[in-house]
N, C-alpha and C positions, 0 to 999 in steps of 0.2 A: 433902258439900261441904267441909268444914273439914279434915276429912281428907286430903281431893284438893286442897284451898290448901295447906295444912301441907307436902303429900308438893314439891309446885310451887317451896315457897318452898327447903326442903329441899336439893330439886336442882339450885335455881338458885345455892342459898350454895355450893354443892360445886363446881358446877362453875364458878364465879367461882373460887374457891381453886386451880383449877386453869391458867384461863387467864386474863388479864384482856384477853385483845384480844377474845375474844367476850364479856365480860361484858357489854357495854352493849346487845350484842344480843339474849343471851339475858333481860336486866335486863327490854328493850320486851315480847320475845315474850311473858314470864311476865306482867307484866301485863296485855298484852291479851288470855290468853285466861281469867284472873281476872277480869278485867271484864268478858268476855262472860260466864262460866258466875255472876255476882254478878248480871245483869239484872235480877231479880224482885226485888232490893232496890238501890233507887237509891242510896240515902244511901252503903249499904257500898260500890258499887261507884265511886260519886267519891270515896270515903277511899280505897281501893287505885287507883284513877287515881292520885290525887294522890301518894301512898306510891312507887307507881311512879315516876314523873317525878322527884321526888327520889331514889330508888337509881339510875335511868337517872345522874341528873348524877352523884352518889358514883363509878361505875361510868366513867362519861369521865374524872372529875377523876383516880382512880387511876393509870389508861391513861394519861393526860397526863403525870401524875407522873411513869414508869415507862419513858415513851418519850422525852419532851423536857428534864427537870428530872433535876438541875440545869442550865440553861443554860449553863453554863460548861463543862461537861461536852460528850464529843460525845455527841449524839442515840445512839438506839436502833432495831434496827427488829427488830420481835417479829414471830415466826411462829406460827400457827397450824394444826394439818393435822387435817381432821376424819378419824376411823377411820385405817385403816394402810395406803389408798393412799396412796403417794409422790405427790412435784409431778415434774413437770405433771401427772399424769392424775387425780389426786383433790381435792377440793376444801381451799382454801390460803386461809386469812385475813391479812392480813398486815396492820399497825399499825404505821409512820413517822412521821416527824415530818408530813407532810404530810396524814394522815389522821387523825392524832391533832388537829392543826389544826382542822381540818373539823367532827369529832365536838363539840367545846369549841364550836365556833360554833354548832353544831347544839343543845346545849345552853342556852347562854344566852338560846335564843330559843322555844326547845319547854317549858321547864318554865313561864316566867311565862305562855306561851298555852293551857298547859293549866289552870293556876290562871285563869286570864281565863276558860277556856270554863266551869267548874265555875258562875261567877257573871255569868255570859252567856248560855248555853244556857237555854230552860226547861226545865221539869220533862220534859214531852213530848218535845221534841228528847235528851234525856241517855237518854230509856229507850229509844233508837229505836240502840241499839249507837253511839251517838257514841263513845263513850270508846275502847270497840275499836277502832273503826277509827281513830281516832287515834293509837293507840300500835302498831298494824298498819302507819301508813304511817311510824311512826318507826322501825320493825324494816326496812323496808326503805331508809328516809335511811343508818342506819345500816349495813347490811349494804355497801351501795355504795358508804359509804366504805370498809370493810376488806374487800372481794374482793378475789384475787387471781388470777380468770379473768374471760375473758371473757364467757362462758356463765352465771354466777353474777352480773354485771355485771347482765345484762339479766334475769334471775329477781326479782332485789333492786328492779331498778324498775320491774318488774310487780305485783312486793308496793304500792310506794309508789303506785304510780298507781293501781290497783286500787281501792285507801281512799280517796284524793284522788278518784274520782271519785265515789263516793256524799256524800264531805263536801261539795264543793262544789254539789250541788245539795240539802243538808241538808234547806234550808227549801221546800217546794213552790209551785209558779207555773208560769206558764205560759213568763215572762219568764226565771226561773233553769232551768228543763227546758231550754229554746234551748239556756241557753249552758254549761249541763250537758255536751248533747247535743254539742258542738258541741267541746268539751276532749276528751271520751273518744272522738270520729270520730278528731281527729285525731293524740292521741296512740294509740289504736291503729293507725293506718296506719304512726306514725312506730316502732311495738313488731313490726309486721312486716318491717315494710323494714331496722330495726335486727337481725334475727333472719339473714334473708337475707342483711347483710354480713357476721355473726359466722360465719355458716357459709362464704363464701367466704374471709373469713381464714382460718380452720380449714383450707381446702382447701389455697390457699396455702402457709403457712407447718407446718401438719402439729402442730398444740397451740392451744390457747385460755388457756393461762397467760402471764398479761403477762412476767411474768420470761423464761419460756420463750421467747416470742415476739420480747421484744427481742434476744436470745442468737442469736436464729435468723437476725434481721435483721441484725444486726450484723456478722455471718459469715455471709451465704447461702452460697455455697461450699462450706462446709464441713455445710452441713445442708441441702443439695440445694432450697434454695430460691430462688423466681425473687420478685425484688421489686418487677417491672414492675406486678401489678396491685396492690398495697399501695394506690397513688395513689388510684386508683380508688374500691376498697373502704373508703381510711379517708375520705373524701372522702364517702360515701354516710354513712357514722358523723355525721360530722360534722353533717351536716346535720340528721339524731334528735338530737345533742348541742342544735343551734342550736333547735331545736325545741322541746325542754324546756326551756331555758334561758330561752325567748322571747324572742330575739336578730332583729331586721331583719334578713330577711324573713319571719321565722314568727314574729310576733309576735301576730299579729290576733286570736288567740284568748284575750291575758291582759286588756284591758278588762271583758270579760264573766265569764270565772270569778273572777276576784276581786270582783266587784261582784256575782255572786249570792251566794257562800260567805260565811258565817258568819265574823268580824271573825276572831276569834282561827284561823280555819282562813287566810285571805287573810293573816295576820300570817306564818304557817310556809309558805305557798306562795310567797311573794314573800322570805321571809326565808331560809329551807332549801333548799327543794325545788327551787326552782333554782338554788342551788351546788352540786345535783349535776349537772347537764349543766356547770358550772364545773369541777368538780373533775375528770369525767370528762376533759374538753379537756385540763385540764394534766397529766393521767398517764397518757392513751394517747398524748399526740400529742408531750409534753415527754419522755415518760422512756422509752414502748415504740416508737412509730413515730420517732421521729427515728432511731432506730436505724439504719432505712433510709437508702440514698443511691440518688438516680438520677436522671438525667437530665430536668429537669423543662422545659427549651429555651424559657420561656418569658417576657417583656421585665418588666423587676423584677424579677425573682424571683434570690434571692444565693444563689449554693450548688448544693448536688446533695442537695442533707436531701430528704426526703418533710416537712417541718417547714417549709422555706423555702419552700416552696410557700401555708401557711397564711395566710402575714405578712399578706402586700394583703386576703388574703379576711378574716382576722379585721378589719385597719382597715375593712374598706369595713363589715362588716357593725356594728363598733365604730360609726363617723361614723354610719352611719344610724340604730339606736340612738337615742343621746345628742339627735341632732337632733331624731326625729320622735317621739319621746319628752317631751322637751322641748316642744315647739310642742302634742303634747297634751295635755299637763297643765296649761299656761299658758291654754289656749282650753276647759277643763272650769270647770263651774260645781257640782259635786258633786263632795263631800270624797270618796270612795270613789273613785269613776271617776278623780280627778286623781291620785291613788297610785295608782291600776294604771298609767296613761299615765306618772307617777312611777319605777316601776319598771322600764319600758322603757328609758326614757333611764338609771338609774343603772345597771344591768346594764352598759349600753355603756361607764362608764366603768371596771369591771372586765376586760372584753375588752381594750380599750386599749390598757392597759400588758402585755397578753398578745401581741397584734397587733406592739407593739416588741419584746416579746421573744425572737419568733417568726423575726424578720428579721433582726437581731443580735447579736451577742456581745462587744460592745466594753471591755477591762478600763476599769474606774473603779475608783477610792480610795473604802474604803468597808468597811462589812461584809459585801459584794455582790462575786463575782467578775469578774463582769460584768453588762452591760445583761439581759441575758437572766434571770438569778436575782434583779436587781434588779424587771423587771417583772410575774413571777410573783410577787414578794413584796408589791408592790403590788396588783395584782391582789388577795390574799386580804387583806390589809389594808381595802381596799376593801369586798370581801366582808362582812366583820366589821362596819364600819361601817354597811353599806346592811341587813345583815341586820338589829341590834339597831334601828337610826333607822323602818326602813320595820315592825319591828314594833308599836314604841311607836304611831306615824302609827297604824296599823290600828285597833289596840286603841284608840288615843284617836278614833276615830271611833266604833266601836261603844260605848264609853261615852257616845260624843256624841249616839249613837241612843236610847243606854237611858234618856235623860235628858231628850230634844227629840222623838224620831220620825221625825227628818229627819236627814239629812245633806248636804240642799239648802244651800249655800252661800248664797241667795239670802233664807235663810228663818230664817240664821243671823247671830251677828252678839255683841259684846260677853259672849262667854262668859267674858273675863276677869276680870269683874268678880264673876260666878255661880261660876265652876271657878274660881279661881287653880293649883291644884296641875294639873290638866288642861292647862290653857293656857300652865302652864311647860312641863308637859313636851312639849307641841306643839312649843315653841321653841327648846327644847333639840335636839329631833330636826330640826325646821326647819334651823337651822344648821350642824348637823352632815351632812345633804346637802348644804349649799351650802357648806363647810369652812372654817369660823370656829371658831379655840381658843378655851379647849382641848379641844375635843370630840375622839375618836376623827377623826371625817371631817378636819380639819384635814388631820392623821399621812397619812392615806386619799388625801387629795386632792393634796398633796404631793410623794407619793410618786409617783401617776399623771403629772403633772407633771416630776417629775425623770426619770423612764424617757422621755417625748418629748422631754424636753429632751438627753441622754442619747444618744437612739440620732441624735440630727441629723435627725429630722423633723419641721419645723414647718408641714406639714399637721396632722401631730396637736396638738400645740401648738395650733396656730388651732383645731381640733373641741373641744379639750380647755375651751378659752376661751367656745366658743360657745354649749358646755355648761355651764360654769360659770353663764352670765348668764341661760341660758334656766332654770337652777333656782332662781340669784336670783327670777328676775319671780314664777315661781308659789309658791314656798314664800312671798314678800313679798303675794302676792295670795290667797293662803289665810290668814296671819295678819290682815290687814285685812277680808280679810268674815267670816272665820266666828268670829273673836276678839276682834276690836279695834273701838271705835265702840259708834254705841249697840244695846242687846240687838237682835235682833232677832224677829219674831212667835210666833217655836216655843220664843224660849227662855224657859225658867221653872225646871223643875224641877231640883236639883243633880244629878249623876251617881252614880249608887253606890258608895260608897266604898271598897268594895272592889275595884272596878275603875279607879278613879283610884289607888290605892296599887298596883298593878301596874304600869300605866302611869309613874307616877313612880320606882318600882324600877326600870324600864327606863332612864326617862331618865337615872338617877342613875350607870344602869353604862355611859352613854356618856362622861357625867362624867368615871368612875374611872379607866375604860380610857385615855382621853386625858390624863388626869393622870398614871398611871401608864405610861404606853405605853411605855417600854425595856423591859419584858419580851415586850411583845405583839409590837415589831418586830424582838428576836430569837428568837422565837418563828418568827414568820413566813420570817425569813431560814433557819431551819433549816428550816424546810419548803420551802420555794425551794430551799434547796442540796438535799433527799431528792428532788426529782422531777426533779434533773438527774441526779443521782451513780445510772447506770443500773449500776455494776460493783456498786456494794454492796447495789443491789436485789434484781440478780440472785443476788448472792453471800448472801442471806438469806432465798431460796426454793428454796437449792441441795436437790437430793431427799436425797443424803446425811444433812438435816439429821433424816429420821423416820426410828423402825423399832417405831413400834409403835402403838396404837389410842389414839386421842387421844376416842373418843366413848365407849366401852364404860363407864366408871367413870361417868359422869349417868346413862346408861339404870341403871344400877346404883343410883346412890342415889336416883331418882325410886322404882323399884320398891320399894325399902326405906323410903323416907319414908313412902310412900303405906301400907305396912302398920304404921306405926308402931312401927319397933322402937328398941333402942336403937342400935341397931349404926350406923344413920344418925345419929346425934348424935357418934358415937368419931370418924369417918372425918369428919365437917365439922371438926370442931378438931383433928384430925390434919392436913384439905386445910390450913386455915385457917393451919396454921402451917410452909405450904411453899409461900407464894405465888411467893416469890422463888426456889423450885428448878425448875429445867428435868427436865420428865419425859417418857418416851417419847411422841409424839403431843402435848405440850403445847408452851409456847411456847420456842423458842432464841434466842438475841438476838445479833445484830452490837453489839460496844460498842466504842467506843475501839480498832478495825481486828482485834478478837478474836472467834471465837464459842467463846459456853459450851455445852458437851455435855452430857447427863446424868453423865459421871463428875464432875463438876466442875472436869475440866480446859478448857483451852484452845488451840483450832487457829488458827491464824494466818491471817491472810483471804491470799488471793494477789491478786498486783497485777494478773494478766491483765484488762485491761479497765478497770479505774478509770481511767486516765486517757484510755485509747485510743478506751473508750467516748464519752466527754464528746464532744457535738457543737458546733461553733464555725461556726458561718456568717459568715463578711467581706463587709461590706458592696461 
């Protein structure tokens, strides 16, 4: 056993040294299959959860470093290519500003819920492979942000879903089996039908590499492709995206699985796991399908995009959202249940500004070139906010459980006077859905606002308002019964302290974020600008960029780790001190309009396409 961690840990430092765009992947994998073969001892195998979850963040932070920082600098986009097929046909990781985005969010919300679950779970739940599978479905969050096929898309959140559905029916009933039952029908219906369009794109366009495929779309013509059913096919996507997402009208399944799963799994399902059906929208539909143009003949709709087509459907599905989202969290009388109906309505105000940006492109003054990268940058700003807020919410309820047994609003009542540090941080995250500085959400809500202000639609304005008020009433009607006033019958006991000091670390990095937030919102404008700028995506998947085996060297030092020799210790501080060299099969980088090759020289990027690419819809 120590041998076979040794050999693990080994392989995983070598091949971090070698690429950092799969490091955070390989960071999850290696974990979780430590913690499964640790099972017969609990204790060790939540010290390597936990162990994990911090290299996991080490492993984003670098990636971030490496892709987005210095922000003064232009961004990065690292390529990855597993063994020595070329792209399109072999499998391509790729790491932007916009997924390196992703990953950073995915972080600050997966490490404090795994620290929460370690002092959450019991004893029983922890040996029953919880930990696995938690770090199983963050191997796949994370893969789905750095794929760069299609095929690999849908693999990546088979992994994530897979885990997510044993998690959320963790605790056994008859009531969580339902609605167990009732997630995994129908995102399996939604992982067939998702399967079924990837193959008719495939038929279509003749590749399942995004790169490839925007390239193809962008020039049918010249790559003997017909783009008539694109519409179609991404359209049936769409729907699997809305799906996961839990977007109006496939919503009806997130009340029930976040109200049976375990606090800190409902913190990552409402905080992560659905900005992947988010992030998917904005990089098939913003950077590969807009590519297309064709005749869409239908009343609204601006343009000839395969994209223009989106606009109405994300607002309408955005307005419903936010509404019926809103109205159910206002009319719940349990903390749990009002944060899933909570997260319906804040989802929608993430679409939103995707919904304007979808329909326009109007230059504005600004660090935004237009409406269009101004709403996608909203949008993840949003994202960020609703992620860290609705995780805190979560976990301050299961501490509210660990401590009362309820989560009955009705049963509840003057915890601020029992909690303070709880009760603040309820009120911190309270406000920060309803966007009062300086919380992050302010920044969030703002900025949703400025994109409908922006594109000249004040329907969305009016939705945007209608939602604001309808978060008022509940987040004002959750601090007054379950906080404010006198105690009420369940409450007595204080909550565990080491679950309120996560809880509060959360709230404190809504604090931060909002205090500091000029890096965060050009952060997010660089990743807005990487899911439009379709020539330099392409141009950093070009196949020219491998010619050699980018997997052979891990299988190498796993085998040698594992027998303990030395020769695996020469070659980690040998890897270790060639992060920063580009090697065959490892990553090559677009920087500043250059790429770096293995000689250490540099080719010059060509303009074909960077500008001609860019898609502009007029209103």
């Amino acid at each position: 056993m120590a041998a076979l961690v040794a050999g693990l840990v080994v392989a995983v430092a070598g091949s971090l040294a070698y690429s950092l765009v799969i490091a955070p992947l390989l960071v999850a994998l290696a974990t979780a299959v430590v913690t499964l073969l640790a099972r017969p001892w609990p204790r060790l195998g939540r010290a390597l959860s936990v162990l994990g979850a911090g290299g996991y963040a080490i492993a984003v932070a670098a990636l971030v470093e490496a892709v987005l920082l210095p922000l003064s600098s232009d961004p990065a986009v690292l390529t990855y290519q597993v063994s020595d097929w070329n792209a399109p046909f072999g499998i391509t990781a790729v790491a932007d500003p916009l997924s390196a985005f992703m990953l950073a969010l995915a972080a600050v919300v997966v490490v404090p819920a795994l620290v929460f679950s370690v002092l959450y779970v019991d004893e029983h739940g922890q040996a029953l492979s919880y930990h696995p599978l938690f770090h199983f479905m963050l191997v796949g969050v994370s893969g789905s942000f750095l794929t760069g096929d299609l095929f690999n898309l849908f693999v990546w959140f088979e992994v994530m879903l897979m885990s997510s559905y044993v998690l959320v029916v963790f605790y056994s009933g008859p009531q969580h089996t339902r609605a167990a039952l009732q997630y995994v029908v129908l995102n399996l219906v939604g992982s067939g039908v998702m399967l079924v369009a990837i193959g008719g794109l495939y038929s279509t366009t003749g590749t399942l590499n995004m790169a490839d495929m925007a390239r193809r779309l962008a020039d049918p013509g010249a790559f003997g492709v017909d783009p008539a059913p694109v519409l179609g096919l991404s359209a049936v996507l769409f729907a699997v995206f809305a799906l996961k997402a839990g977007v109006v009208p496939f919503q009806f399944w997130v009340p029930a699985a976040y109200r049976a799963a375990p606090a800190p799994v409902a913190a990552v399902l409402a905080g992560v796991v659905k900005k992947v059906g988010i992030y998917a929208v904005i990089r098939l539909y913003f950077t590969v399908f807009a590519a297309a143009t064709i005749d869409v003949s239908l009343p609204g709709i601006a343009g000839d995009s395969v994209l223009a087509f989106y606009g109405p459907v994300l607002f309408a599905m955005a307005a419903g959202s936010i509404l019926l989202g809103g109205v159910g969290a206002v009319a719940r009388d349990d903390f749990e249940e009002m944060l899933a109906f909570s997260s319906i309505g804040q989802v929608g105000f993430i679409v939103l500004p995707l919904a304007m940006a979808a329909s326009v492109a109007v230059p504005v003054a600004g660090p935004f070139a237009s409406v269009r990268s101004l709403g996608i940058a909203a949008a993840l700003v949003y994202s960020l906010n609703h992620a860290v807020a609705k995780g805190t919410l979560f976990m301050a309820a299961g501490a509210t459980w660990s401590a009362t047994g309820t989560v009955d609003l009705d049963r509840l009542g003057g915890l601020s006077e029992s909690a303070p540090v709880l009760s603040g941080s309820v009120f911190v995250a309270g406000i920060a859905l309803v966007g009062v500085p300086p919380v992050v959400g302010f920044f969030g809500k703002f900025l949703v606002f400025d994109a409908a202000f922006r594109s000249g639609s004040w329907l969305a304005v009016a939705v945007a308002l209608g939602g604001a008020v309808l978060t008022i009433a509940y987040v004002t009607r959750l601090w007054n019964r379950g906080f404010w006033g006198d105690p009420g019958e369940a409450v007595g006991e204080v909550p565990p302290r080491g679950q309120v000091a996560v809880v509060g670390l959360l709230a404190a990095a809504l604090l931060a974020i909002g205090i500091g937030f000029d890096p965060v919102f050009r952060a997010a404008g660089a990743a807005a600008e990487a899911a439009l700028d379709r020539g330099e995506y392409i141009e950093a998947v070009e196949p020219r960029r491998y010619s050699g085996d980018g997997g052979e060297d891990h299988a190498t030092l796993l085998l040698v780790a594992a027998t303990g020799g030395g020769t695996a210790r020469r070659r980690v501080r040998a890897a270790l001190g060639r992060v920063r060299t580009t090697f065959d099969g490892a990553p090559s980088a677009v920087v500043g309009g250059s790429t770096y090759d293995t000689d250490g020289g540099s080719t010059p990027d060509h303009d074909e396409g960077s500008d001609a690419d860019r898609e502009v819809v007029d209103r």
